[in-house]
NUMIDREN-671400 format. One line per field, with one value per residue (C-alpha): residue number from 1; residue in one letter; x, y, z. Coordinates in steps of 0.25 Angstrom, whole numbers, plus 5000, padded with zeros to 4 digits. Example, Ala and Ser with C-alpha at 12.3 -4.5 7.8 and 13.67 -1.06 7.14 Angstrom:
<pts>
n = c(1,2)
res = c(A,S)
x = c(5049,5055)
y = c(4982,4996)
z = c(5031,5029)
</pts>
This chain:
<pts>
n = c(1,2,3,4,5,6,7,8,9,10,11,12,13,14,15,16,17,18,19,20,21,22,23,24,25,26,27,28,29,30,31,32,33,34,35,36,37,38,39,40,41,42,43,44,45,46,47,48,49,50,51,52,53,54,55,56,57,58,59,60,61,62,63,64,65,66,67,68,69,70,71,72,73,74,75,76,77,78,79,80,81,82,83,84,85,86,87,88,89,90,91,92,93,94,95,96,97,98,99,100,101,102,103,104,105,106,107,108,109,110,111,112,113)
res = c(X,X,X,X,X,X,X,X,X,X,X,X,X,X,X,X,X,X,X,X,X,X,X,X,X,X,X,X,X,X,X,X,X,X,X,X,X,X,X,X,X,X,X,X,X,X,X,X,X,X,X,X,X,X,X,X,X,X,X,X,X,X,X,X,X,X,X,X,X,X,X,X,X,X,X,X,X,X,X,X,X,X,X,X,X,X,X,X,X,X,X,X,X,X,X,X,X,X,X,X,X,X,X,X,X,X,X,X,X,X,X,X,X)
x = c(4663,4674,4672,4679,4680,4684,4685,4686,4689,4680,4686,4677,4670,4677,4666,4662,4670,4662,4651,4655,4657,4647,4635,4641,4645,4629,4625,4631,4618,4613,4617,4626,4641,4649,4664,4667,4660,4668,4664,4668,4666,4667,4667,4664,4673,4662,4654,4642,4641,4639,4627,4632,4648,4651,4646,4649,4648,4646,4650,4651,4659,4658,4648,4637,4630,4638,4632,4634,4627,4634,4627,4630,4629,4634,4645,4651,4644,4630,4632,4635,4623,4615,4623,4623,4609,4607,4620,4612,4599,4607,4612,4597,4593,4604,4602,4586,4590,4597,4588,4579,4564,4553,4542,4533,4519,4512,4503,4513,4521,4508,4504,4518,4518)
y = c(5159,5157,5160,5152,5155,5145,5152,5142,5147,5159,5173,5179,5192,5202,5203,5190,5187,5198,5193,5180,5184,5192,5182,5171,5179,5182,5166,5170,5175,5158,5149,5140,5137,5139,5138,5141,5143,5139,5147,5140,5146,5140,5145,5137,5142,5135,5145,5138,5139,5154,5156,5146,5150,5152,5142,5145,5135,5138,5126,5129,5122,5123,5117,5118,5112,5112,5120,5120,5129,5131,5139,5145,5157,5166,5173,5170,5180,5175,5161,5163,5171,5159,5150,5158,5158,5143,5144,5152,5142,5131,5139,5145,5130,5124,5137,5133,5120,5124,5132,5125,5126,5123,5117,5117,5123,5132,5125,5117,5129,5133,5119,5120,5132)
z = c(5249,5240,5225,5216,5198,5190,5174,5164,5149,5153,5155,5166,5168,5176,5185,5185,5200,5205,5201,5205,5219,5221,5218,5226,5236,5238,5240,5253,5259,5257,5270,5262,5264,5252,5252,5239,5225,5210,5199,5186,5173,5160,5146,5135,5121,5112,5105,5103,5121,5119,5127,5138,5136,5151,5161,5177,5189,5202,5212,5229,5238,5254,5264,5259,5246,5233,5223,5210,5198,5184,5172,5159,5151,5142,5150,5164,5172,5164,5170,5183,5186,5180,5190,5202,5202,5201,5212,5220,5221,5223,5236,5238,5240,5250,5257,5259,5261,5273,5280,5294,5288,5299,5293,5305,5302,5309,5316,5322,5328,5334,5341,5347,5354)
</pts>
């Protein structure tokens, strides 16, 4: 999976790539193909947004489904935790979604036999 950042008006945390990385890195272990993943954070300058300041986006591109999950909060590292969780239940859904479910009963696995 290629991770793409996009940083807009916002300096970043030196960790943030890491972190970045890591946590994507992990949505691996879900059967879904996933080219590539943006990351686009924006900070907006007015002081009245404080508590909202930083807003990230996380959009994928590939094969599979596009997903898209964005949230704000008061620093970068802040909001993409909030937006990697919603990213990863979006991911958690196509992934069940996927999956071959048999919904015979039991009964009727005994009768056939």
């Amino acid at each position: 999976m290629k991770i793409v950042i996009h940083a807009r008006q916002a300096q970043l945390a030196e960790d943030f790539k890491g972190i970045v990385e890591e946590k994507l890195n992990s949505m691996n272990r879900f059967s879904v193909t996933i080219d590539r993943v943006e990351v686009e954070i924006i900070h907006e300058a007015n002081p009245r947004q404080g508590k909202f300041s930083h807003r990230v986006i996380l959009t994928s591109h590939g094969a599979g489904p596009l997903l898209r999950a964005q949230a704000a909060a008061f620093n970068d590292v802040a909001a993409f935790d909030l937006a990697i969780k919603n990213f990863e239940l979006q991911i958690r859904k196509a992934h069940e979604k996927g999956k071959d479910i048999d919904h015979s009963s039991l009964r009727e696995l005994a009768a056939s036999e």
